[in-house]
C-alpha positions as CSV (number, residue, x, y, z in Angstrom):
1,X,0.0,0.0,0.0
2,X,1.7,3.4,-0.9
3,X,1.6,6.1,2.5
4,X,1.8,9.6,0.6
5,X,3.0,11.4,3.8
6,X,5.8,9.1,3.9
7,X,5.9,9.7,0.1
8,X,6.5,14.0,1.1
9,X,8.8,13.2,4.1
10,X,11.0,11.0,2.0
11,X,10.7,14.3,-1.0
12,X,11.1,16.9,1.7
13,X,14.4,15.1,2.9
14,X,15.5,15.1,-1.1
15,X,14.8,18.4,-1.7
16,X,16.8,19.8,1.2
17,X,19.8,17.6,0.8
18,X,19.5,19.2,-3.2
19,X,19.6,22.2,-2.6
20,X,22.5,22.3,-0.4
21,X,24.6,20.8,-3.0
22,X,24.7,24.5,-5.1
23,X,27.9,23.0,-6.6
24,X,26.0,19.9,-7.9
25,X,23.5,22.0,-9.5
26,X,26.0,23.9,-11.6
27,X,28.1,20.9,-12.5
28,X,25.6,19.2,-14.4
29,X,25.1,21.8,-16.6
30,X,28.4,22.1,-17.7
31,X,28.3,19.0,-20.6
32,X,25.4,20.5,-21.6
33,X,26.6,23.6,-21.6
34,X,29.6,22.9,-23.8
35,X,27.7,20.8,-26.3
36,X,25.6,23.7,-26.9
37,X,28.1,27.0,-27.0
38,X,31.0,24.9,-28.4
39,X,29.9,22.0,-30.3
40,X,26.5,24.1,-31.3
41,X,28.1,26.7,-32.3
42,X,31.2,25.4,-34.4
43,X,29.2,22.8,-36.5
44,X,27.4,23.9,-39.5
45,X,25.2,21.4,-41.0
46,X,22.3,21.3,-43.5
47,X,19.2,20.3,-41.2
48,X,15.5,18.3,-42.1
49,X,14.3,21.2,-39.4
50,X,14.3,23.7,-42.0
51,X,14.8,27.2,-40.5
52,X,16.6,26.3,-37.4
53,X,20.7,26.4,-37.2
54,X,22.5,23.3,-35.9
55,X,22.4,25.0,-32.3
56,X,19.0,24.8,-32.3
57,X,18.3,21.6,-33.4
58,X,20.2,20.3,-30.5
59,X,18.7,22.8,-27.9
60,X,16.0,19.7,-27.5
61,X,18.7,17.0,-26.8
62,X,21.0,18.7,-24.7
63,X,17.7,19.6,-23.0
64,X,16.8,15.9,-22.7
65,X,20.8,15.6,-21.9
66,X,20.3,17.2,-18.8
67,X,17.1,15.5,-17.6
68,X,19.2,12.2,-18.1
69,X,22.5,13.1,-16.2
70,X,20.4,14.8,-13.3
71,X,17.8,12.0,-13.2
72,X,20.3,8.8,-13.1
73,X,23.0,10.3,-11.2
74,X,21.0,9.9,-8.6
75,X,20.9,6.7,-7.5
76,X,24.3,7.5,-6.1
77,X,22.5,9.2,-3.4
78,X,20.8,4.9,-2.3
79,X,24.9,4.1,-2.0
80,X,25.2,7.2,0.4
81,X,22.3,6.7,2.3
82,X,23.6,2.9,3.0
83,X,27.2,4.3,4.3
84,X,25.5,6.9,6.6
85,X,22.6,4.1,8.2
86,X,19.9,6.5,6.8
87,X,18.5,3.5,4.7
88,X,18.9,1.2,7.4
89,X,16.2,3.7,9.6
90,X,13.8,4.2,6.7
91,X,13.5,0.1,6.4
92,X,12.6,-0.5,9.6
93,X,10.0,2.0,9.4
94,X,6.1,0.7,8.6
95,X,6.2,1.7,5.1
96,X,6.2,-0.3,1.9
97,X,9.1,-0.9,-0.4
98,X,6.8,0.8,-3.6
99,X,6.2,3.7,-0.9
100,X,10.2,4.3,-0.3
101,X,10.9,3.9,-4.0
102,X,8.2,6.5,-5.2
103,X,9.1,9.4,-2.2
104,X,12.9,9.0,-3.8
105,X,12.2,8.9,-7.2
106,X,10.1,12.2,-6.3
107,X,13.5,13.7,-5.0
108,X,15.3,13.0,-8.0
109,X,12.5,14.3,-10.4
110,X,12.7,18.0,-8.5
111,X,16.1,17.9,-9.0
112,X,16.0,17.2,-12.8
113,X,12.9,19.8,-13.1
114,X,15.0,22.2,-11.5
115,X,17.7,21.5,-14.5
116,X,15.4,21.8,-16.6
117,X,13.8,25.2,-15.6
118,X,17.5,26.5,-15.7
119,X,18.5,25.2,-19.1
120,X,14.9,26.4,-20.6
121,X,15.4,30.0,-19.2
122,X,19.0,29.5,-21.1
123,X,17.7,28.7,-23.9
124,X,15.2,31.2,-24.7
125,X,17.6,34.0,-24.0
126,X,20.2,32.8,-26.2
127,X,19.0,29.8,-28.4
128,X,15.7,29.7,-29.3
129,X,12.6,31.7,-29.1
130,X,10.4,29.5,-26.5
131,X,6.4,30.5,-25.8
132,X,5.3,30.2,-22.1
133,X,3.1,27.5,-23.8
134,X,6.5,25.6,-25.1
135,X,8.3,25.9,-21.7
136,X,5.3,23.9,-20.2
137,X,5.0,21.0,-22.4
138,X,8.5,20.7,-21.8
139,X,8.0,20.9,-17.9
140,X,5.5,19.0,-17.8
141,X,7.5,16.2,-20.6
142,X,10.1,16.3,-18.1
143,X,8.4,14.6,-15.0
144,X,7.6,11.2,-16.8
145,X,11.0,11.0,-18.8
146,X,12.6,11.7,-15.5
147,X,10.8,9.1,-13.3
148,X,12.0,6.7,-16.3
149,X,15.4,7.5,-15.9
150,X,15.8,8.2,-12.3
151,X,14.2,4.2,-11.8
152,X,16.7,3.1,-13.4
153,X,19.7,5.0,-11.9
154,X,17.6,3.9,-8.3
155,X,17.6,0.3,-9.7
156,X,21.4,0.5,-9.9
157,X,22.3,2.0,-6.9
158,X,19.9,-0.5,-5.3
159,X,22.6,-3.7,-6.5
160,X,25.4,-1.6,-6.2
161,X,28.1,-1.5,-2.9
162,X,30.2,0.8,-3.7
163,X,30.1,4.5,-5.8
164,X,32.6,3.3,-8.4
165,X,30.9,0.6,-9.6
166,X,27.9,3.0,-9.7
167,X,29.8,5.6,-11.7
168,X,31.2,3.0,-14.7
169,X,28.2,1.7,-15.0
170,X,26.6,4.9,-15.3
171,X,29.1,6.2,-17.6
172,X,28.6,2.6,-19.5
173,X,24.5,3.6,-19.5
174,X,24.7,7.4,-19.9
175,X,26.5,8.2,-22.8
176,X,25.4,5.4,-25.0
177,X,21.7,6.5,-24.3
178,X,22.3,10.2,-25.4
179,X,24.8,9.9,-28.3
180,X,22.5,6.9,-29.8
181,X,18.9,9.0,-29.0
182,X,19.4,11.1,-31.8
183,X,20.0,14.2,-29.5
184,X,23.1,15.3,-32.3
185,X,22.2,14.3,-35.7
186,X,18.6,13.0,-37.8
187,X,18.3,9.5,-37.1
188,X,16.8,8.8,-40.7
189,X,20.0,9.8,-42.3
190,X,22.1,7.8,-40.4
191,X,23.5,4.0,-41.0
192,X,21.3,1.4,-40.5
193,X,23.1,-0.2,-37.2
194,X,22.8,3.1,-35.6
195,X,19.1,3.5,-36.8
196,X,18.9,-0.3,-35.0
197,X,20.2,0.9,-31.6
198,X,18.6,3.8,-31.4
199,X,15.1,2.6,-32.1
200,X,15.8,-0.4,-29.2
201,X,17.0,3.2,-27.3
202,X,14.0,4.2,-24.7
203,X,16.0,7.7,-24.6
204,X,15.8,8.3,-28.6
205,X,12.0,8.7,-28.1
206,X,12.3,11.4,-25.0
207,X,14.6,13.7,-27.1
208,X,12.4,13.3,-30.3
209,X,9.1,14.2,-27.7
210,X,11.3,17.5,-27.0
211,X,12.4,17.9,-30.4
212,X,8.5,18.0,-31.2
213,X,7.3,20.4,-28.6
214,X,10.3,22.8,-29.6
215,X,10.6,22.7,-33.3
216,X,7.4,21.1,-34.3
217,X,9.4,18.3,-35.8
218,X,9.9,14.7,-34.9
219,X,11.1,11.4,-36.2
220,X,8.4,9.7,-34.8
221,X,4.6,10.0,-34.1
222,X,3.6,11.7,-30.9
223,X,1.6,8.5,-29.8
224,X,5.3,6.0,-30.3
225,X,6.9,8.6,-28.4
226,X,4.3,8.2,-25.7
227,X,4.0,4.6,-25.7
228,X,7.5,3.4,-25.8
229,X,7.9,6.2,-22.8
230,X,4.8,5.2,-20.7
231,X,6.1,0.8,-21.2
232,X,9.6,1.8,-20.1
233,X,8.4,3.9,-16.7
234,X,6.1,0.7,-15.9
235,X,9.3,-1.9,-16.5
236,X,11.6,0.5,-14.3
237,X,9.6,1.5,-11.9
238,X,8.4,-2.2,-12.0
239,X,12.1,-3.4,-11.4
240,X,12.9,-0.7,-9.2
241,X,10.3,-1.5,-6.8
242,X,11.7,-5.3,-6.6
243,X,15.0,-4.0,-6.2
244,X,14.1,-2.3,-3.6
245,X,11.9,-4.5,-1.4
246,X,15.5,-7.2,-1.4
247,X,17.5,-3.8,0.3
248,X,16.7,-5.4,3.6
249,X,18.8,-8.3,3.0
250,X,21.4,-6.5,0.9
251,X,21.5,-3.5,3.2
């Protein structure tokens, strides 16, 4: 049975342990940062989204870019809660395992919709042109791709003991994901094995859903981007819950 006032204790402890860490807020937009400024700016390329420079075409990527390094980084925060006995106190407490997953996947989607608010105010001053209208789909985009991504980076830190292993196999994870979604070049004019992985890629469909709201152009249809999105947040969460209801025997 899911308790939402654990739910908003669990978020409240989240939030405040977020926005302490003023330094990780800024970090995470430096990649993005730099693929936009440097890599956006130097590169010019004929684009299927007539009108729009190259830095523009990617403002939707990078903008997915950031949702993905904020969201999954943040199972780091399960192997940091095992080291300082926090995890061990939430166990014993009468609460399911579904109800512990959900109040810190909420934590990690405020910190990605944070990102994301900072990156869209970026943009629209010195990218693209973005309607109120625009920044909300985009908001509101941003709270299922980031419960996707953020079950997943739980579900790691779940198995993992240590934040090394966390970080390769994030890196292994991460970076795949976002230079095989698409986020950089059209995926129709691209080589067959890298039209392969990034159709089997759950992230390709989240940056084409930005690309859609943004430029009003897409690789896909709106309702593929939805579905593959909505299956791939019922198998994470799905195996994120499991995960986490063995944490009292792997704790």
């Amino acid at each position: 049975m899911i308790n939402f006032q654990a739910i908003y204790a669990i978020l409240l402890r989240e939030i405040k342990v977020f926005v302490r860490e003023k330094e990780r807020i800024i970090s995470i937009l430096i990649s993005p940062l730099l693929f936009l400024f440097v890599i956006g700016r130097g590169i010019s390329s004929s684009l299927p989204a007539h009108g729009y420079t190259y830095q523009q075409f990617i403002f939707p990527g990078i903008l997915a870019m950031v949702i993905l390094f904020t969201s999954i980084t943040y199972g780091l925060y399960i192997i940091w809660d095992k080291r300082l006995d926090f995890l061990k106190e939430v166990l014993v407490a009468p609460i399911s395992r579904a109800t512990l997953f959900l109040g810190k996947a909420s934590g990690g989607i405020f910190g990605a919709l944070i990102e994301t608010l900072m990156l869209l105010a970026i943009g629209a001053v010195f990218i693209l042109p973005i309607t109120p209208l625009e920044a909300l789909l985009c908001f509101l985009t941003a709270v299922p791709v980031s419960f996707m991504i953020v079950s997943i980076g739980l579900s790691i830190g779940g198995l993992m003991k240590s934040m090394e292993g966390f970080g390769l196999v994030m890196s292994f994870l991460t970076w795949p994901m976002f230079f095989f979604s698409g986020a950089l070049f059209e995926i129709k004019d691209t080589d067959l094995y890298l039209k392969v992985i990034s159709l089997v890629n759950p992230f390709t469909y989240c940056v084409d859903l930005m690309r859609k709201i943004l430029l009003d152009y897409s690789s896909f249809s709106l309702a593929a981007d939805l579905g593959v999105i909505s299956a791939w947040i019922v198998i994470t969460s799905f195996v994120g819950i499991k995960i986490f209801g063995n944490l009292q025997q792997n704790k």
